[in-house]
Biopython code that builds the backbone (N, CA, C, O; Angstrom):
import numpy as np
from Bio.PDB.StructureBuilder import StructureBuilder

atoms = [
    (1, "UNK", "N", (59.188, -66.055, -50.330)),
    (1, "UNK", "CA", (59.760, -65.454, -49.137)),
    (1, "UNK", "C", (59.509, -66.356, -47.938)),
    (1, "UNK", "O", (58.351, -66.555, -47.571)),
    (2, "UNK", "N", (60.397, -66.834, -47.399)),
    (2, "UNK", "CA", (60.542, -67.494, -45.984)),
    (2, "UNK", "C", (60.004, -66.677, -44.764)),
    (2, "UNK", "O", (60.425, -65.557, -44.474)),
    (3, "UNK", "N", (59.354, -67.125, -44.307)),
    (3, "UNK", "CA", (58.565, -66.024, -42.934)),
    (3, "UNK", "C", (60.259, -66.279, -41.581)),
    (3, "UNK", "O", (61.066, -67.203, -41.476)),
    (4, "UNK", "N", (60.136, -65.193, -40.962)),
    (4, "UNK", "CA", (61.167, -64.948, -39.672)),
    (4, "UNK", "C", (61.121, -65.870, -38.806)),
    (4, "UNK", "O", (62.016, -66.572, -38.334)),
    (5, "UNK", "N", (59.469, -65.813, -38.528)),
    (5, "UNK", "CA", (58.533, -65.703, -36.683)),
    (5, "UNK", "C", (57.958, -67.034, -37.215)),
    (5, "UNK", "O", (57.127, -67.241, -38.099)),
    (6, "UNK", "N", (58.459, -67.643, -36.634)),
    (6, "UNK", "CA", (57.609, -69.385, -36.271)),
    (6, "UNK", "C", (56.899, -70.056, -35.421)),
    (6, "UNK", "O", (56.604, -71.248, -35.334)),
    (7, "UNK", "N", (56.575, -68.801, -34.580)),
    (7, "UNK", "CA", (55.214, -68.466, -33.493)),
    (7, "UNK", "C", (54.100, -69.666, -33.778)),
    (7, "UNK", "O", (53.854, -70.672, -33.112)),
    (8, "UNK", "N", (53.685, -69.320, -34.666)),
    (8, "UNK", "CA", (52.768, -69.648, -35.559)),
    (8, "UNK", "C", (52.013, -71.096, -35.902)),
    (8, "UNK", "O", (50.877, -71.553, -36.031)),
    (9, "UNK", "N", (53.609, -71.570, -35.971)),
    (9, "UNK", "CA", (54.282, -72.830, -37.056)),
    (9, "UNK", "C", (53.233, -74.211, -36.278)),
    (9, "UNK", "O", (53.417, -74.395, -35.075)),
    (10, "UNK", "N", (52.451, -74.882, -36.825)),
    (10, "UNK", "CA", (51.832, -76.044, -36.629)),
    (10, "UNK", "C", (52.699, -77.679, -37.024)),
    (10, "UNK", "O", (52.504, -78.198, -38.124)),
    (11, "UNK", "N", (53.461, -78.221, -36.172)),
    (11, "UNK", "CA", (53.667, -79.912, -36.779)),
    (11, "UNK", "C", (52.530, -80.360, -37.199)),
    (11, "UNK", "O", (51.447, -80.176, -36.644)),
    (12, "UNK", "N", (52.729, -80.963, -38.193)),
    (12, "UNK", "CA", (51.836, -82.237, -38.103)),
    (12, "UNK", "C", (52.335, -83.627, -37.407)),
    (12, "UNK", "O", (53.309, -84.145, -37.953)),
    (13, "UNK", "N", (51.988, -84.053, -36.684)),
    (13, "UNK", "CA", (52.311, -85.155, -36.243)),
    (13, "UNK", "C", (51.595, -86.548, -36.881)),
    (13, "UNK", "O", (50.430, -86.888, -36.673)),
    (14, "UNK", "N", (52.434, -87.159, -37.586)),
    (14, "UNK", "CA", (52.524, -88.283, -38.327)),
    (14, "UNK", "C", (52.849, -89.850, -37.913)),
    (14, "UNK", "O", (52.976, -90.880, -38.575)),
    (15, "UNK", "N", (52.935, -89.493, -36.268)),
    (15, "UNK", "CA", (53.374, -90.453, -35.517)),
    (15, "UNK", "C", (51.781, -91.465, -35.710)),
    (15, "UNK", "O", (50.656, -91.007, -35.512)),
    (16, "UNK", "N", (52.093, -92.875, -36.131)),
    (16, "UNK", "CA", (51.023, -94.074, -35.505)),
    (16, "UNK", "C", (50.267, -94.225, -34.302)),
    (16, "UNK", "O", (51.082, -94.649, -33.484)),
    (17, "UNK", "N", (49.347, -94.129, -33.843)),
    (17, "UNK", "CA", (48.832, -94.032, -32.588)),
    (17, "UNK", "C", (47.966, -95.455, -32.681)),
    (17, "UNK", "O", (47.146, -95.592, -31.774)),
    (18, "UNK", "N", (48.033, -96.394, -33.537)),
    (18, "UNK", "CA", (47.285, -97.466, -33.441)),
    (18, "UNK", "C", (48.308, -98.389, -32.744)),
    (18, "UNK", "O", (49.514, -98.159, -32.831)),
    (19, "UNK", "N", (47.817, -99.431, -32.055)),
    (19, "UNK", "CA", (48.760, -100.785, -31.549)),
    (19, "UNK", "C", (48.166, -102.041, -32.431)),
    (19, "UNK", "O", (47.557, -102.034, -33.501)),
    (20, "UNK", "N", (48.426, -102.728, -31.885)),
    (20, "UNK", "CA", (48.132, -104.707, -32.252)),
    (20, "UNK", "C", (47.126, -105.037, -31.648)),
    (20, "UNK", "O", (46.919, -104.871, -30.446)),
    (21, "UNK", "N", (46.453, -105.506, -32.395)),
    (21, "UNK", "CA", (44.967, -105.654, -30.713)),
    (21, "UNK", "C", (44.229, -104.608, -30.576)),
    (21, "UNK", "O", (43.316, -104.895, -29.802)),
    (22, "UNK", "N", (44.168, -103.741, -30.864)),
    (22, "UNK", "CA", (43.223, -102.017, -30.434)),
    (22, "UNK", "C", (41.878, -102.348, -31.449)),
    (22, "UNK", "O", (41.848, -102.939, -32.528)),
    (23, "UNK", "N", (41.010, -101.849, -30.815)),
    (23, "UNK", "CA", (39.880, -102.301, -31.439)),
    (23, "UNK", "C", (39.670, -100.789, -32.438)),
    (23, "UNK", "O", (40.096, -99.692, -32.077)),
    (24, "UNK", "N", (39.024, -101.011, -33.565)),
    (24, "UNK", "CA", (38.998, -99.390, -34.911)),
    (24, "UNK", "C", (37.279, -99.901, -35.274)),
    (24, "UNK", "O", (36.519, -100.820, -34.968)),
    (25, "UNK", "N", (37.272, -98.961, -35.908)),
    (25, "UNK", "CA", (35.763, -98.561, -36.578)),
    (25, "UNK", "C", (36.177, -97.579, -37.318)),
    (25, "UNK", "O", (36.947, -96.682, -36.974)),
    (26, "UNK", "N", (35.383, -97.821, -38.932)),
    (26, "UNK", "CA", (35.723, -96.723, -40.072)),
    (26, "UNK", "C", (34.720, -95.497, -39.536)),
    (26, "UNK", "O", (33.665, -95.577, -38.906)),
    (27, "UNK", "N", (35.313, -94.555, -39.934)),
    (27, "UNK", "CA", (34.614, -93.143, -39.441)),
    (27, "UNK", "C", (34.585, -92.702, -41.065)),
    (27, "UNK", "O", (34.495, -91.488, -41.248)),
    (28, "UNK", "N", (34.643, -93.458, -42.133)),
    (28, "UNK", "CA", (34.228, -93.001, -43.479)),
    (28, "UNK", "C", (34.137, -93.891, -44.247)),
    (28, "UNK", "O", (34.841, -94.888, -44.085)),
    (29, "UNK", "N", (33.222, -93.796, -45.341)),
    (29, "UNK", "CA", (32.662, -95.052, -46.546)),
    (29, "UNK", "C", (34.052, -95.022, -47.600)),
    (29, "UNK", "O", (34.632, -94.127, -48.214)),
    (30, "UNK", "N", (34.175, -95.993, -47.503)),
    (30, "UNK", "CA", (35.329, -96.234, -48.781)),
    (30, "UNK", "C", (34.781, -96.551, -50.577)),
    (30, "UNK", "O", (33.606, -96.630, -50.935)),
    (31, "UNK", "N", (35.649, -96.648, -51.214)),
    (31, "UNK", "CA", (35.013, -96.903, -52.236)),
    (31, "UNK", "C", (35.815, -97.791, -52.709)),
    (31, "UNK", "O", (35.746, -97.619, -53.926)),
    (32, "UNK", "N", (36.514, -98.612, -52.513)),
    (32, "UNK", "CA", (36.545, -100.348, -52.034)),
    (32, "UNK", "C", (37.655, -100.654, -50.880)),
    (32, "UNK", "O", (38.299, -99.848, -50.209)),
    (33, "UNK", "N", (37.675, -102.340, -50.863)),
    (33, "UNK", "CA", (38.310, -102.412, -49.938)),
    (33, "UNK", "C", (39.714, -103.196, -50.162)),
    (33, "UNK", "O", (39.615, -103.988, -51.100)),
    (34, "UNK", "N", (40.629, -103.190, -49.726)),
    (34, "UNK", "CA", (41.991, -104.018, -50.454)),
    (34, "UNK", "C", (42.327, -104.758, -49.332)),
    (34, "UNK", "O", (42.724, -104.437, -48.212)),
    (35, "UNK", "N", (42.003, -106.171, -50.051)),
    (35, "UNK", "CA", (42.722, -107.438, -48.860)),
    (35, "UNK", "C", (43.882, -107.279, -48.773)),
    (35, "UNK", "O", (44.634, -106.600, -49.472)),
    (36, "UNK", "N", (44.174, -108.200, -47.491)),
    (36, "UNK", "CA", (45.481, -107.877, -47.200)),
    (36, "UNK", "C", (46.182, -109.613, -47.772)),
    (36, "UNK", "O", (46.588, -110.185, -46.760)),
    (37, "UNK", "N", (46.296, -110.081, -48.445)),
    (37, "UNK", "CA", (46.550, -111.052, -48.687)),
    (37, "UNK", "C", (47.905, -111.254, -49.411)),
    (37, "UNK", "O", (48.495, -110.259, -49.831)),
    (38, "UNK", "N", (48.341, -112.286, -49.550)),
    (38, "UNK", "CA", (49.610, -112.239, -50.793)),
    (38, "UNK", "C", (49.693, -111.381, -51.766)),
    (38, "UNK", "O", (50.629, -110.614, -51.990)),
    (39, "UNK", "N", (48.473, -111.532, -52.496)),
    (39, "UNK", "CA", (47.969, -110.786, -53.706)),
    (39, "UNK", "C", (46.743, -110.203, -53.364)),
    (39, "UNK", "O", (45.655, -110.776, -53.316)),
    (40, "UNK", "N", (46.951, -109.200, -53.162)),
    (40, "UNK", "CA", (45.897, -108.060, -52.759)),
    (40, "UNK", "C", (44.575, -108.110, -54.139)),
    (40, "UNK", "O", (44.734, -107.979, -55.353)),
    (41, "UNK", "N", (43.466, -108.319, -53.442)),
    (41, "UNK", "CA", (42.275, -107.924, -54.505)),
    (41, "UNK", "C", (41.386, -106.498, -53.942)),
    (41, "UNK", "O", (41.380, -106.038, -52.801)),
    (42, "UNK", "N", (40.868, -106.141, -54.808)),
    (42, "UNK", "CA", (39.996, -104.658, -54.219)),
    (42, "UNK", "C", (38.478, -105.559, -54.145)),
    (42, "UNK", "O", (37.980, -106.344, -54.951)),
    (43, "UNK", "N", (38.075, -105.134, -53.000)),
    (43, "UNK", "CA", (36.697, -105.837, -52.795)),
    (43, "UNK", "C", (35.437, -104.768, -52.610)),
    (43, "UNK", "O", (35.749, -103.578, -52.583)),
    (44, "UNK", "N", (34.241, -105.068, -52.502)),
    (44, "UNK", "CA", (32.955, -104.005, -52.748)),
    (44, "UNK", "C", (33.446, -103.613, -51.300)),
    (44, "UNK", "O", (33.987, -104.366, -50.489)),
    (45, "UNK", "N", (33.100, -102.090, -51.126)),
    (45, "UNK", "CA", (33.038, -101.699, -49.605)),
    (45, "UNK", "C", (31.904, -101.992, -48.748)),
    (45, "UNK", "O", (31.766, -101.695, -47.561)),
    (46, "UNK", "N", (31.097, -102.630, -49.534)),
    (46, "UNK", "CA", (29.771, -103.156, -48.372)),
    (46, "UNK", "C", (30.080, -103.953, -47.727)),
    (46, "UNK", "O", (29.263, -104.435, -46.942)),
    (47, "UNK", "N", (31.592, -104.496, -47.800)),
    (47, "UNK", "CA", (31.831, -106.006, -46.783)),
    (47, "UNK", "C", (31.554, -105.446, -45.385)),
    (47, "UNK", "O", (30.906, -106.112, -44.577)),
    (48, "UNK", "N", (32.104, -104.053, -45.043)),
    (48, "UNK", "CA", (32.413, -103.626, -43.860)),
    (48, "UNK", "C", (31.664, -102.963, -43.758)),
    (48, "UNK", "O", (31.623, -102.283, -44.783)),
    (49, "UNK", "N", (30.437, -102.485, -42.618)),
    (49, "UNK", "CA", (29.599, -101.125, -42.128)),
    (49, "UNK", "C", (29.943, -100.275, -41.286)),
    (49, "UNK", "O", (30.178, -100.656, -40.139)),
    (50, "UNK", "N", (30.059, -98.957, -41.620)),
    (50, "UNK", "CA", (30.653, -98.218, -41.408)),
    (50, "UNK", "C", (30.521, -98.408, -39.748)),
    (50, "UNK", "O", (31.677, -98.487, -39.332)),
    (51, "UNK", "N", (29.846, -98.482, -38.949)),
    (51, "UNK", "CA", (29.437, -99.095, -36.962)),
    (51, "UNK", "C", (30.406, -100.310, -36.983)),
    (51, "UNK", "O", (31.100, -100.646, -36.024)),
    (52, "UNK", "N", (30.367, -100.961, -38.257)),
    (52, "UNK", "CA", (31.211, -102.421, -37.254)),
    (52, "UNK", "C", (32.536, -102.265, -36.409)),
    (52, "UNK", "O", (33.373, -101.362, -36.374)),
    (53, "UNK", "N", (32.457, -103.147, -35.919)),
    (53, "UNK", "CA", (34.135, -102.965, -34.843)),
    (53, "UNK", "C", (35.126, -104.311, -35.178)),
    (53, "UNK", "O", (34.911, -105.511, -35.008)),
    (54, "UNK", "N", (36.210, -103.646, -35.683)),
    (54, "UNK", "CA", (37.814, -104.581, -35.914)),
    (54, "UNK", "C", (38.426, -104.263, -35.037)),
    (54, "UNK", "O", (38.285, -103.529, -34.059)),
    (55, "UNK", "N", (39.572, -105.232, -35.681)),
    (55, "UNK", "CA", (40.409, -106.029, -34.507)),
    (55, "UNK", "C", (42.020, -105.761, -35.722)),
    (55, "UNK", "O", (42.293, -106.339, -36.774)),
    (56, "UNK", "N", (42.952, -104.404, -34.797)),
    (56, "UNK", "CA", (44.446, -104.410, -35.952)),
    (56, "UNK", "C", (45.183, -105.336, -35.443)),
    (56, "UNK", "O", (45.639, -105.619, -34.336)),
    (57, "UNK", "N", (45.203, -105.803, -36.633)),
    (57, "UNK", "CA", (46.276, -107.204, -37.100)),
    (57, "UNK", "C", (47.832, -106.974, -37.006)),
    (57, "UNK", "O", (48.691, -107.682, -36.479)),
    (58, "UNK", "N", (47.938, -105.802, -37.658)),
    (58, "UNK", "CA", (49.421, -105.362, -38.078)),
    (58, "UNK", "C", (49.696, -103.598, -38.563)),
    (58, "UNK", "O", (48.836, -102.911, -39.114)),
    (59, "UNK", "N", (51.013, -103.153, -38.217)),
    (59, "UNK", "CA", (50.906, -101.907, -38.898)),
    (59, "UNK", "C", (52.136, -102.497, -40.095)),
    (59, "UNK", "O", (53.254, -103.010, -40.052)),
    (60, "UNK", "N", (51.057, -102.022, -41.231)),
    (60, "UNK", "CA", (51.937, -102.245, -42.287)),
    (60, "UNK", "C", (52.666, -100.907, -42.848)),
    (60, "UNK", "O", (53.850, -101.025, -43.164)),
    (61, "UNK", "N", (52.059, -99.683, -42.990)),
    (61, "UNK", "CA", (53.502, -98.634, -42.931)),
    (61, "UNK", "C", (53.030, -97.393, -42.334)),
    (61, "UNK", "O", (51.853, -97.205, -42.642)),
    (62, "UNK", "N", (53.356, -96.774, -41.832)),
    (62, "UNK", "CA", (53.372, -95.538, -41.411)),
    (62, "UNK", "C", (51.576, -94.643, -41.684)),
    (62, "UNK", "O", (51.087, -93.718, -41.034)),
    (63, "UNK", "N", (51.066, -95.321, -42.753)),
    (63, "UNK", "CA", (49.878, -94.751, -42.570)),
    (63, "UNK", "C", (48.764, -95.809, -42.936)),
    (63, "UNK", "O", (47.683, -95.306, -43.245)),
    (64, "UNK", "N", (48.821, -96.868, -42.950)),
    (64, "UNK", "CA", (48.120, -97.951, -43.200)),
    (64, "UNK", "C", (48.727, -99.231, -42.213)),
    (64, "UNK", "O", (49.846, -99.590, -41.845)),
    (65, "UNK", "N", (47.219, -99.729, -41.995)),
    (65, "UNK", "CA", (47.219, -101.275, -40.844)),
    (65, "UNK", "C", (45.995, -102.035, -41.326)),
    (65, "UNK", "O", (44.888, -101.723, -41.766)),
    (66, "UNK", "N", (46.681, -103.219, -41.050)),
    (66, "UNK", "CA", (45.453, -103.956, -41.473)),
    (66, "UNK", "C", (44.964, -104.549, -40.316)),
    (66, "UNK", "O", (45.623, -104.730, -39.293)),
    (67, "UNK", "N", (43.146, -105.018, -40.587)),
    (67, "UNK", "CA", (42.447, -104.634, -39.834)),
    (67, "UNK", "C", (41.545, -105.801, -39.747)),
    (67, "UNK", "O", (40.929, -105.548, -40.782)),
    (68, "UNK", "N", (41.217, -106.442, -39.489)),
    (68, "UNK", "CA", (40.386, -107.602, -39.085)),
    (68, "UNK", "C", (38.971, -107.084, -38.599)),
    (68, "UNK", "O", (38.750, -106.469, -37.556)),
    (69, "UNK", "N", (37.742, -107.591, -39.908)),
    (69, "UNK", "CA", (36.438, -107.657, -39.487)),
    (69, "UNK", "C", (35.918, -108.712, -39.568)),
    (69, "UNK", "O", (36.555, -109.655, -39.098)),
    (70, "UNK", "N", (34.787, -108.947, -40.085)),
    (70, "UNK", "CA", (33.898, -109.988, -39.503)),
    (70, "UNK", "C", (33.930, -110.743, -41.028)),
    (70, "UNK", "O", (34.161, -111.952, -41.028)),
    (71, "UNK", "N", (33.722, -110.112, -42.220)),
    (71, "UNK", "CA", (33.882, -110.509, -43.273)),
    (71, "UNK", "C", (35.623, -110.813, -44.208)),
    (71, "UNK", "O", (35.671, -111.284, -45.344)),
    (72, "UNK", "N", (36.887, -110.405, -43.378)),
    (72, "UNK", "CA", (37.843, -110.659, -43.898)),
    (72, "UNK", "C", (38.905, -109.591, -43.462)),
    (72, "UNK", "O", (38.498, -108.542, -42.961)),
    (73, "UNK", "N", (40.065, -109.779, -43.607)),
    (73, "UNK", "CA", (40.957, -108.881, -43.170)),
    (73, "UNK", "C", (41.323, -107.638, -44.758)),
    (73, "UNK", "O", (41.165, -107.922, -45.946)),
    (74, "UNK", "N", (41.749, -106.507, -44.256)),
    (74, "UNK", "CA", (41.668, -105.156, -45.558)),
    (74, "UNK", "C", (42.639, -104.427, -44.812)),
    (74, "UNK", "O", (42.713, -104.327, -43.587)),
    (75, "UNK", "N", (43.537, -103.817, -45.877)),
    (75, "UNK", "CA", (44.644, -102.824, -45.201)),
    (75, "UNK", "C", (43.429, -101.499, -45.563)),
    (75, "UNK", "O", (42.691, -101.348, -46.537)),
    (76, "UNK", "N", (43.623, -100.661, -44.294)),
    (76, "UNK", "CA", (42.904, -99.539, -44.188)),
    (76, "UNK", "C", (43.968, -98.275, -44.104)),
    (76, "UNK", "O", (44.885, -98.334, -43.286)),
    (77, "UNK", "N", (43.858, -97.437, -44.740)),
    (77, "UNK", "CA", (44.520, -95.971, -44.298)),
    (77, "UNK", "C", (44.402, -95.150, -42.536)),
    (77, "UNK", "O", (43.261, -94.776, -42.264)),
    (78, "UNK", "N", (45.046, -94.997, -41.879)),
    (78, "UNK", "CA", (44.976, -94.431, -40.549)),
    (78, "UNK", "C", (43.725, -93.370, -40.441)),
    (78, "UNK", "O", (42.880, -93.181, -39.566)),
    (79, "UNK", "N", (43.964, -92.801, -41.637)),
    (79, "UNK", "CA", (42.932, -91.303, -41.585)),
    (79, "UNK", "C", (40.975, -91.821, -41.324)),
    (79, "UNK", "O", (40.158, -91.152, -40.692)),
    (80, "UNK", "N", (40.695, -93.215, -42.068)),
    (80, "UNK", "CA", (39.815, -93.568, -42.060)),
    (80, "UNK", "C", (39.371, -94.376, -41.053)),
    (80, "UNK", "O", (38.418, -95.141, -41.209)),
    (81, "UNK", "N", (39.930, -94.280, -40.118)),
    (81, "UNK", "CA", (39.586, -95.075, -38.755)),
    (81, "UNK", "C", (39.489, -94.395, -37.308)),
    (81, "UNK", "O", (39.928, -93.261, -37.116)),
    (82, "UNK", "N", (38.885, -95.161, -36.302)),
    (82, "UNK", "CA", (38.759, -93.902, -35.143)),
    (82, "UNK", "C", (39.440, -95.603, -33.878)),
    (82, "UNK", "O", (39.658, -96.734, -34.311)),
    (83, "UNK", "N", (39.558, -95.253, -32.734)),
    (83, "UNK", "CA", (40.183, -95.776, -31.971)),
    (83, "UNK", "C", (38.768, -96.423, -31.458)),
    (83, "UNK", "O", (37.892, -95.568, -31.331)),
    (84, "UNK", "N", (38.404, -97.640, -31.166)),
    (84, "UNK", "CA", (37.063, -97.690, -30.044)),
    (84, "UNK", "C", (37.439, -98.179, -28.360)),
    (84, "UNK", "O", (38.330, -98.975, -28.064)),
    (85, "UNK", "N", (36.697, -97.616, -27.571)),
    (85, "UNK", "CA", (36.686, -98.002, -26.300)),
    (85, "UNK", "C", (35.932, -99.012, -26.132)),
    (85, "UNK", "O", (34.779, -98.984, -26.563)),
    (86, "UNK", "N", (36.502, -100.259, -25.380)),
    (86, "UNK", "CA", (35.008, -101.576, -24.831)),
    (86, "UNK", "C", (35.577, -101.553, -23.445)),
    (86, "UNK", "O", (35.056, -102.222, -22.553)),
]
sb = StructureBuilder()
sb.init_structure("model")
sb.init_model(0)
sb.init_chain("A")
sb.init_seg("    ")
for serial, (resi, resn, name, xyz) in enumerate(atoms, 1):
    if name == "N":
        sb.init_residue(resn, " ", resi, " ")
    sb.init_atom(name, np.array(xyz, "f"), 0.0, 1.0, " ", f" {name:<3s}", serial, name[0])
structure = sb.get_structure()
């Protein structure tokens, strides 16, 4: 049954809020990490600590960007990242 009243009704908004240049920090431990390279390899997630601060490279689709740290560049999922202020 289809409800009437859409009072209610929540979007999700799916819109990108990252840019080029915006500095990120993981706000969760992964359980590995995938270069962003020609040929993508999965790497240990200890490259990255969860405090360090990157640098986005690129948005590669709608819910993943890759992300520049100190140990190598990794396409990250949007959900696992937070925006940082400097």
């Amino acid at each position: 049954m289809i409800p009437n009243d859409f009072t209610n009704l929540k979007l999700i908004d799916n819109e990108m809020d990252f840019q080029i240049n915006q500095r990120v920090k993981l706000i969760a431990p992964l359980p590995y990490l995938k270069t962003s390279e020609n040929m993508p390899m999965l790497r240990p997630p200890d490259l990255v600590a969860i405090d360090e601060i990157g640098e986005v490279l690129s948005l590669r689709s709608p819910e993943t960007v890759e992300v520049k740290f100190r140990r190598g560049n990794f396409l990250i999922d949007i959900d696992k990242l937070q925006k940082v202020e400097i």
